[in-house]
Backbone as a printed PyTorch tensor [residue, N CA C, xyz], in Angstrom:
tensor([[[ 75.9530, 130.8990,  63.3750],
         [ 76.9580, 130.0950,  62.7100],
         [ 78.3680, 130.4420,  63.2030]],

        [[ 78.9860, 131.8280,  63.4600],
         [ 79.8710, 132.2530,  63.6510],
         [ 80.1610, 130.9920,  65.4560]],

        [[ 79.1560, 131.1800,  66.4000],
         [ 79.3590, 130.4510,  67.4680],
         [ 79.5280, 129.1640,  67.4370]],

        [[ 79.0710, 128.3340,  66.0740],
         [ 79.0580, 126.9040,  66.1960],
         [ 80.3630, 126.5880,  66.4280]],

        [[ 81.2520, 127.2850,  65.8090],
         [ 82.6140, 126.4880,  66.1150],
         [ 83.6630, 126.7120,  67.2490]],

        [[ 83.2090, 127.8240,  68.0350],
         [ 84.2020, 127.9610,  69.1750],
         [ 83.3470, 127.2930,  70.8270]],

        [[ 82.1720, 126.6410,  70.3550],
         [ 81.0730, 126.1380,  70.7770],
         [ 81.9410, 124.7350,  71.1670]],

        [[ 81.9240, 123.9340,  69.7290],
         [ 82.0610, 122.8160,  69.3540],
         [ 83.3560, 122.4600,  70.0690]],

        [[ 84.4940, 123.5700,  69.8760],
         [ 85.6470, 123.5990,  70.2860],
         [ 86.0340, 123.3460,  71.9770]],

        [[ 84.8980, 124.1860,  72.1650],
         [ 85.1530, 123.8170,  74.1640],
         [ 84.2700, 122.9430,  74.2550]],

        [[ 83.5570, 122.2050,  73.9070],
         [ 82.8200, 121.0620,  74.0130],
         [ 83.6390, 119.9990,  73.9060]],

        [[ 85.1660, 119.8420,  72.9290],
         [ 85.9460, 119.2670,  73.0820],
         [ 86.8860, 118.9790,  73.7290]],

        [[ 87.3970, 120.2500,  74.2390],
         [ 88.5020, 120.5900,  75.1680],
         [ 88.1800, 120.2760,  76.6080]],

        [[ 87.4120, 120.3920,  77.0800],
         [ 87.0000, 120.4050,  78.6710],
         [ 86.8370, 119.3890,  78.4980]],

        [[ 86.1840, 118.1520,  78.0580],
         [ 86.2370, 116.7150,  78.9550],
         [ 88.0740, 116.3010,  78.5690]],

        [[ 88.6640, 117.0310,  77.7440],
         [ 89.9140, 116.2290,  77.9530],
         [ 91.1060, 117.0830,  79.1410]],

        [[ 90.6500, 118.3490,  79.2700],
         [ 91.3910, 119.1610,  80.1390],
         [ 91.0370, 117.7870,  81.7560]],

        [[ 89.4790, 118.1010,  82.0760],
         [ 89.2660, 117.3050,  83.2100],
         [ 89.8170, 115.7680,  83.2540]],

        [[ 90.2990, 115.3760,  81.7280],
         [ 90.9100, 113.6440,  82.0410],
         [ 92.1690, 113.9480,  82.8390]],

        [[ 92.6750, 114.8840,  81.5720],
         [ 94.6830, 114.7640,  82.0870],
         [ 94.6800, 115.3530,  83.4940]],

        [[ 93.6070, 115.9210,  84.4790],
         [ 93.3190, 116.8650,  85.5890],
         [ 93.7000, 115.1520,  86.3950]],

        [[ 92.6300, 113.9930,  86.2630],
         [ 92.4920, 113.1890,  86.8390],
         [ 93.3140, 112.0060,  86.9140]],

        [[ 94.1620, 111.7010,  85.7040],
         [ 95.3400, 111.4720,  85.2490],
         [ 96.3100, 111.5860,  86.1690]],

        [[ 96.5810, 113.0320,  86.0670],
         [ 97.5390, 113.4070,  86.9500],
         [ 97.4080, 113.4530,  88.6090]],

        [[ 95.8970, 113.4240,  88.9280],
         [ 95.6360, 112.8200,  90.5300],
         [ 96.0280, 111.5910,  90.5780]],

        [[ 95.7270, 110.9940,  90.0300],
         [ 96.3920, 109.1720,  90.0140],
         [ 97.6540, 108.9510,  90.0670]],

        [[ 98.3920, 110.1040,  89.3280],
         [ 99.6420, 109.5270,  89.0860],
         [100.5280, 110.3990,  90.3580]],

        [[ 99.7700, 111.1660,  91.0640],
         [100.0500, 111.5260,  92.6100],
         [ 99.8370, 110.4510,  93.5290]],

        [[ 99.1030, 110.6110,  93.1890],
         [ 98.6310, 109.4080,  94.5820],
         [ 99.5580, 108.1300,  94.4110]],

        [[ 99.8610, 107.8200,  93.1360],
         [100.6120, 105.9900,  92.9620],
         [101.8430, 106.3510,  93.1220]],

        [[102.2710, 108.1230,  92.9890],
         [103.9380, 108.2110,  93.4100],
         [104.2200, 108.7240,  94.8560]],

        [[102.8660, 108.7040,  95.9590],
         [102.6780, 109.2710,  97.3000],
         [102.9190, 107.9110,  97.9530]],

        [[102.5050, 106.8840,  97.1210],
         [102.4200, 105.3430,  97.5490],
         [104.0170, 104.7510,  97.8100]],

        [[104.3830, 104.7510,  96.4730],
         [105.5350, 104.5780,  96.1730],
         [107.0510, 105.0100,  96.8870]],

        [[106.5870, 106.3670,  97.0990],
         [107.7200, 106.6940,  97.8090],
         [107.4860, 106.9770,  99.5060]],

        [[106.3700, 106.3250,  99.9200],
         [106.1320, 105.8820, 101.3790],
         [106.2590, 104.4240, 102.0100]],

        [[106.5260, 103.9280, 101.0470],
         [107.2000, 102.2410, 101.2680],
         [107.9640, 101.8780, 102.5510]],

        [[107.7700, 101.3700, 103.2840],
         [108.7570, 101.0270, 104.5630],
         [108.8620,  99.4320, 104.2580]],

        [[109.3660,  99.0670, 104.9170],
         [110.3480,  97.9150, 105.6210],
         [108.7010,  97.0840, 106.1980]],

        [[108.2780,  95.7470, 105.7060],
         [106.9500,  95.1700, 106.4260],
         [106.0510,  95.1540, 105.7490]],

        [[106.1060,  96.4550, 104.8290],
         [104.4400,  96.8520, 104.0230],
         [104.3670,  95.5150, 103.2190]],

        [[103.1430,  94.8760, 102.9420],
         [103.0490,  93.9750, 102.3020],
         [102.6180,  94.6290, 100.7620]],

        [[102.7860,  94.0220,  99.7740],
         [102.8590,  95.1160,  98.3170],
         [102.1460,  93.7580,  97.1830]],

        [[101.7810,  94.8050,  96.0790],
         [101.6920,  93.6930,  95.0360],
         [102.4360,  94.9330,  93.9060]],

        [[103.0010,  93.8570,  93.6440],
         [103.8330,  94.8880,  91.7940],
         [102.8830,  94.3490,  90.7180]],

        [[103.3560,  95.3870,  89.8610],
         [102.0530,  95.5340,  88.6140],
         [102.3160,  94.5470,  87.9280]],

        [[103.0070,  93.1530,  88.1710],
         [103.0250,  91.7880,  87.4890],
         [102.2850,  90.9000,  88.3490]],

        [[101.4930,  91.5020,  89.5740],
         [100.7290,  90.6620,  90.5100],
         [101.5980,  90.0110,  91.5330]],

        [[102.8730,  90.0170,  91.3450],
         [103.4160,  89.2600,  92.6470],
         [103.0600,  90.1490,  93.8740]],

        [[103.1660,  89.4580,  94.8010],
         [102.5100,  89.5670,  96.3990],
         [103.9720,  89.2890,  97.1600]],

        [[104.1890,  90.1750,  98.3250],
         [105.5420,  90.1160,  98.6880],
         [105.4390,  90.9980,  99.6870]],

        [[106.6770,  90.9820, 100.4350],
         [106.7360,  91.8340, 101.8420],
         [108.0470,  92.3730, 101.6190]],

        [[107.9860,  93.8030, 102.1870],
         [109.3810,  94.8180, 101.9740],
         [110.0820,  94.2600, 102.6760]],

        [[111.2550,  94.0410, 102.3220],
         [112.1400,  94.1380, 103.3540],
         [113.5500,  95.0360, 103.3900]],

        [[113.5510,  95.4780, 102.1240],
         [114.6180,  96.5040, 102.0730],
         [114.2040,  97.3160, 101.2080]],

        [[114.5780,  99.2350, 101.3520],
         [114.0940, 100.0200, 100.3500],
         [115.2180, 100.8860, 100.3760]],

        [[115.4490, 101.2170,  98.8170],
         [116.1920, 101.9920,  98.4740],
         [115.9950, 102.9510,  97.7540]],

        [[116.5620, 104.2980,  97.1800],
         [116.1410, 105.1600,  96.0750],
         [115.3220, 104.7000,  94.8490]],

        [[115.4100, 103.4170,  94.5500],
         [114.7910, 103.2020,  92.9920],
         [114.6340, 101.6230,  93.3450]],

        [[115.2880, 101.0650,  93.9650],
         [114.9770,  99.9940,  94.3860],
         [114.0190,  99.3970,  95.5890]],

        [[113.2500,  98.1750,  95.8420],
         [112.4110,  97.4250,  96.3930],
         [113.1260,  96.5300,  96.6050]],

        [[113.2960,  95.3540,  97.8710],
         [113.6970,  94.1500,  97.9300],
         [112.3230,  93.4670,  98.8910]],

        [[111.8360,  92.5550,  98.1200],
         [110.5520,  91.9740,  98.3470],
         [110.6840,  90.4860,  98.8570]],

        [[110.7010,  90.0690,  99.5630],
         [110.2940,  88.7570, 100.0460],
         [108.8920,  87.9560, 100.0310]],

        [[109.2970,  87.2470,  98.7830],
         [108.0690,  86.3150,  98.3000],
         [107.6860,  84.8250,  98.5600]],

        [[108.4040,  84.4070,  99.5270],
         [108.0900,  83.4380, 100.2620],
         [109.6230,  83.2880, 101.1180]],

        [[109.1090,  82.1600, 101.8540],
         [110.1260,  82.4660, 103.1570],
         [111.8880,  82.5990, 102.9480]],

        [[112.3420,  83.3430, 102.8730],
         [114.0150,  83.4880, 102.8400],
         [113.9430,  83.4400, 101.4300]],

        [[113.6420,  83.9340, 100.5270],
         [113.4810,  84.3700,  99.0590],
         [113.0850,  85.2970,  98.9030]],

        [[114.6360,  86.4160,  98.8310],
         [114.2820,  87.6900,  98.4090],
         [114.6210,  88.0770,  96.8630]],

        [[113.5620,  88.6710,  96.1930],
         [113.7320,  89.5130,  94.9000],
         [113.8010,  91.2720,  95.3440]],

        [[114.6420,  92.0120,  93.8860],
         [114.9260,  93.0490,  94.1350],
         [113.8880,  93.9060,  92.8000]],

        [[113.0290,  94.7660,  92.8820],
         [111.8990,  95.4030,  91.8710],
         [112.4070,  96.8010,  92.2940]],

        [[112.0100,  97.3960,  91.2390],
         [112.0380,  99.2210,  91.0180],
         [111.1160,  99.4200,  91.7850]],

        [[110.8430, 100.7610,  92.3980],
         [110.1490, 101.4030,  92.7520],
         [108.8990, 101.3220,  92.4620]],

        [[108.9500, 101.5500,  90.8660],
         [107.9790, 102.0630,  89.7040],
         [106.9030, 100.5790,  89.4020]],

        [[107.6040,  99.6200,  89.7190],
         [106.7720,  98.4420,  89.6920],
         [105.8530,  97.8050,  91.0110]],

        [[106.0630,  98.6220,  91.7290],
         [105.0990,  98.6250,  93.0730],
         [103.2660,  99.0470,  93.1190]],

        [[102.9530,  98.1880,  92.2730],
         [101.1240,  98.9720,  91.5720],
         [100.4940,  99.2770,  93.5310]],

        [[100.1930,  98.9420,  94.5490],
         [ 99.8480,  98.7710,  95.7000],
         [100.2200,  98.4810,  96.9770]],

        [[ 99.3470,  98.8650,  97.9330],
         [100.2170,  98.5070,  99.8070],
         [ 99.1890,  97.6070, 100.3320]],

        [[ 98.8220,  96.1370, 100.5510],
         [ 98.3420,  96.0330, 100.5880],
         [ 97.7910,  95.7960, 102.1580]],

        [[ 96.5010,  95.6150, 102.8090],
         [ 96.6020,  96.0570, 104.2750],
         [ 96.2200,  94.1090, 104.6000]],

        [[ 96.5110,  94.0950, 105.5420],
         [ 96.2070,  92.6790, 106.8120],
         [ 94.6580,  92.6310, 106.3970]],

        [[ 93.9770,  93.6930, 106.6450],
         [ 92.5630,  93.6550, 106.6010],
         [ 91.6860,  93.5000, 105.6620]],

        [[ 92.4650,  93.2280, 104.9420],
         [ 91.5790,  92.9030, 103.6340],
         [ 90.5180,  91.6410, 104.2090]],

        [[ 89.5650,  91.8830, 103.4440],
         [ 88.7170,  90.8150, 103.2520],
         [ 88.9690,  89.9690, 102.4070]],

        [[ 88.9640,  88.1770, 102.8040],
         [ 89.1280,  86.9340, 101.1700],
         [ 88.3840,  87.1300, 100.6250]],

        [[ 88.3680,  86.4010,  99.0790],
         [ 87.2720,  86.6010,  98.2270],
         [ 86.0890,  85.7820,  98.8340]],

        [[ 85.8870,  85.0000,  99.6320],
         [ 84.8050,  84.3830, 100.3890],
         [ 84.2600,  85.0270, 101.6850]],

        [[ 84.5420,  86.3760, 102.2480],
         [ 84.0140,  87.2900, 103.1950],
         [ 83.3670,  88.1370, 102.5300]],

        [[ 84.0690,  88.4390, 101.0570],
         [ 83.0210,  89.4150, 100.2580],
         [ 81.8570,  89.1320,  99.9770]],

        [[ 82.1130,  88.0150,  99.4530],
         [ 80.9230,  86.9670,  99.0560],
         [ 79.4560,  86.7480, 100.0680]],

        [[ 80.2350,  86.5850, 101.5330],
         [ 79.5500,  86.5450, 102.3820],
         [ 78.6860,  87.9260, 102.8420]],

        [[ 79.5870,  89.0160, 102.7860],
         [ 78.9040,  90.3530, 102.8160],
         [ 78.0620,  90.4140, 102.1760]],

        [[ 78.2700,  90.2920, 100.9260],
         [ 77.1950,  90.7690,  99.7110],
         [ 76.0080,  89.5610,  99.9790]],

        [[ 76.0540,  88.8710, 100.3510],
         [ 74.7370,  87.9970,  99.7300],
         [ 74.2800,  88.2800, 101.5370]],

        [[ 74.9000,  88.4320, 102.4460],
         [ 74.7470,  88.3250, 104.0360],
         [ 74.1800,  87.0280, 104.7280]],

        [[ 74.6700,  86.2780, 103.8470],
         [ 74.1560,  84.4670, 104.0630],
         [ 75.5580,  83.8960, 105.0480]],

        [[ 76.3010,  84.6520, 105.8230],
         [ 77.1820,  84.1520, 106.4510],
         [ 77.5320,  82.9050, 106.6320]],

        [[ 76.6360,  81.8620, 107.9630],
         [ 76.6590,  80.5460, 107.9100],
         [ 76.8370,  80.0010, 106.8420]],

        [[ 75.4970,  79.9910, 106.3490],
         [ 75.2510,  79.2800, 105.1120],
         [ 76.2790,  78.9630, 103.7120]],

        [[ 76.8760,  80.4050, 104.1420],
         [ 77.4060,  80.0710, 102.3440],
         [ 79.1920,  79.2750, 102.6850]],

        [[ 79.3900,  79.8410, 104.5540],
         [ 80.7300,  78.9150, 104.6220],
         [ 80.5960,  77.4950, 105.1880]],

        [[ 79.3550,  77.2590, 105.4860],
         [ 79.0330,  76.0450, 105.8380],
         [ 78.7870,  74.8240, 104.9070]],

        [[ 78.4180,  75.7860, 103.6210],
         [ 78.1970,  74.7920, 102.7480],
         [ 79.6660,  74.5200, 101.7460]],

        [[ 80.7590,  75.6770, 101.8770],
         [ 81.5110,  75.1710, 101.0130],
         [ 82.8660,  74.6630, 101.8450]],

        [[ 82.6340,  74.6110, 103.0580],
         [ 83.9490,  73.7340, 103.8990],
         [ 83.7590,  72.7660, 103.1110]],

        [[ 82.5860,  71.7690, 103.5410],
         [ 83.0080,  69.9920, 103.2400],
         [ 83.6030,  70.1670, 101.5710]],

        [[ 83.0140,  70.5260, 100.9750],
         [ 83.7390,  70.3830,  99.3280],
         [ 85.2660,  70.9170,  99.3550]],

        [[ 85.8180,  71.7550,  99.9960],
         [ 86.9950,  71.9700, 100.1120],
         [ 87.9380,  71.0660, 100.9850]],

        [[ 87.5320,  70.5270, 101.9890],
         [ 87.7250,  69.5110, 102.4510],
         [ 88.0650,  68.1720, 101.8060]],

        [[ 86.6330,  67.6230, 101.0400],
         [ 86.1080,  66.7520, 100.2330],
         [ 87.3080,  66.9590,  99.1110]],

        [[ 87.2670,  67.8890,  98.3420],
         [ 88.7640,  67.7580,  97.4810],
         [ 90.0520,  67.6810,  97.9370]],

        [[ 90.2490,  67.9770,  99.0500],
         [ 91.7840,  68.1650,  99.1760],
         [ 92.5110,  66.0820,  99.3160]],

        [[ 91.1620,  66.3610, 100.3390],
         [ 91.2300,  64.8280, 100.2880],
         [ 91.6670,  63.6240,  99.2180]],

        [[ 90.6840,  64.0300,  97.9020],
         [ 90.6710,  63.7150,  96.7030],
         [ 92.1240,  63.5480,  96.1420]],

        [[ 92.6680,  64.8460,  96.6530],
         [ 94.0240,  65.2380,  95.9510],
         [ 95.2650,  64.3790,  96.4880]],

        [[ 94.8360,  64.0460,  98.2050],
         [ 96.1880,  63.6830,  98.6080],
         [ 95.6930,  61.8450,  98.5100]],

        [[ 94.9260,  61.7950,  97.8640],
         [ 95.1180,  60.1650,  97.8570],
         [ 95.4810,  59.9290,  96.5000]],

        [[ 95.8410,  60.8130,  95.4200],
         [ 95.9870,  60.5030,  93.8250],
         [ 97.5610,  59.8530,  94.2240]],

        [[ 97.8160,  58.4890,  93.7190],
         [ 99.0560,  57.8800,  93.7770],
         [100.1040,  58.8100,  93.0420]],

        [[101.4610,  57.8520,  93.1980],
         [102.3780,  58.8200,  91.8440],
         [101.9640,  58.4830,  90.4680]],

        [[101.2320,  57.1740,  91.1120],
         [101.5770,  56.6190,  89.0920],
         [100.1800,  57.0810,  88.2110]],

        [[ 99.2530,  57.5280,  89.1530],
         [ 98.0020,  58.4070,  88.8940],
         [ 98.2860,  59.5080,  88.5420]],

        [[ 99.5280,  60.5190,  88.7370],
         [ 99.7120,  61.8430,  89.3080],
         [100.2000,  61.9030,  87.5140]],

        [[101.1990,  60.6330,  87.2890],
         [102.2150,  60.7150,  86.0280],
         [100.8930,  60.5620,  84.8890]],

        [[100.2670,  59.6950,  85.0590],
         [ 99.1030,  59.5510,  84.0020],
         [ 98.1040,  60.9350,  83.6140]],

        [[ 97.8440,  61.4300,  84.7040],
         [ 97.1680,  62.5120,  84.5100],
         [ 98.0240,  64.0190,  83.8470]],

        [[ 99.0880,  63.8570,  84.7030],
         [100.2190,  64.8940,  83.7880],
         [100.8910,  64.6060,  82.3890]],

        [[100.7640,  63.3000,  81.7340],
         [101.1250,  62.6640,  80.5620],
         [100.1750,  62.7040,  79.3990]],

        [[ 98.7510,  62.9830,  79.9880],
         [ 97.5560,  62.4640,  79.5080],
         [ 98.0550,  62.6730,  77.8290]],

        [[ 97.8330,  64.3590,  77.2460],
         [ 98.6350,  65.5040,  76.3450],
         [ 99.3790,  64.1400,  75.6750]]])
């Protein structure tokens, strides 16, 4: 009885010693990120915008989010770096199932097939459908 409780006690303590252990690896690594930022890196900030460095300062980011539209973000709002090499969500797709052809062969024409769809909707179609509400 005397052991049950200093038992119970490190039974508690050690899975939370090993969180804040892992915690604090994360929060290395996202401030190793952060303060290796150059000029090019393509980034996403922890509101999801997607953007390219183009100027870095002590606490500041200046991000270019589409062409000749620059915004200025903290440091601290930089969640990622993201690389060229990423795979789209339709190469993953393709990995995982390994149906290559198949699975981009079959969804060109429908992407196609809609866009199509889209650029023949008139204006006065475009107003009806946005009015519908």
């Amino acid at each position: 009885m005397d052991f049950l409780f200093p038992l119970i006690l490190v039974a508690l303590l050690v899975p939370m010693f090993l969180g804040m252990r892992r915690q604090k690896k994360e929060a290395d690594k996202v401030t190793q990120m952060q303060d290796g930022l150059k000029v090019g890196d393509r980034v996403t900030t922890t509101s999801g915008l997607l953007g390219t460095v183009v100027e870095v300062d002590d606490t500041t980011v200046d991000l270019e989010i589409a062409e000749d539209i620059v915004t200025t973000w903290l440091r601290l709002a930089i969640r990622d770096v993201r690389s060229d090499e990423e795979p789209t969500d339709d190469a993953a797709v393709d990995e995982a199932t390994g149906d290559d052809a198949a699975v981009s062969a079959d969804s060109a024409p429908e992407v196609e097939q809609s866009a199509a769809s889209v650029a023949e909707e008139t204006p006065k179609q475009t107003e009806t459908r946005l009015t519908k509400d």
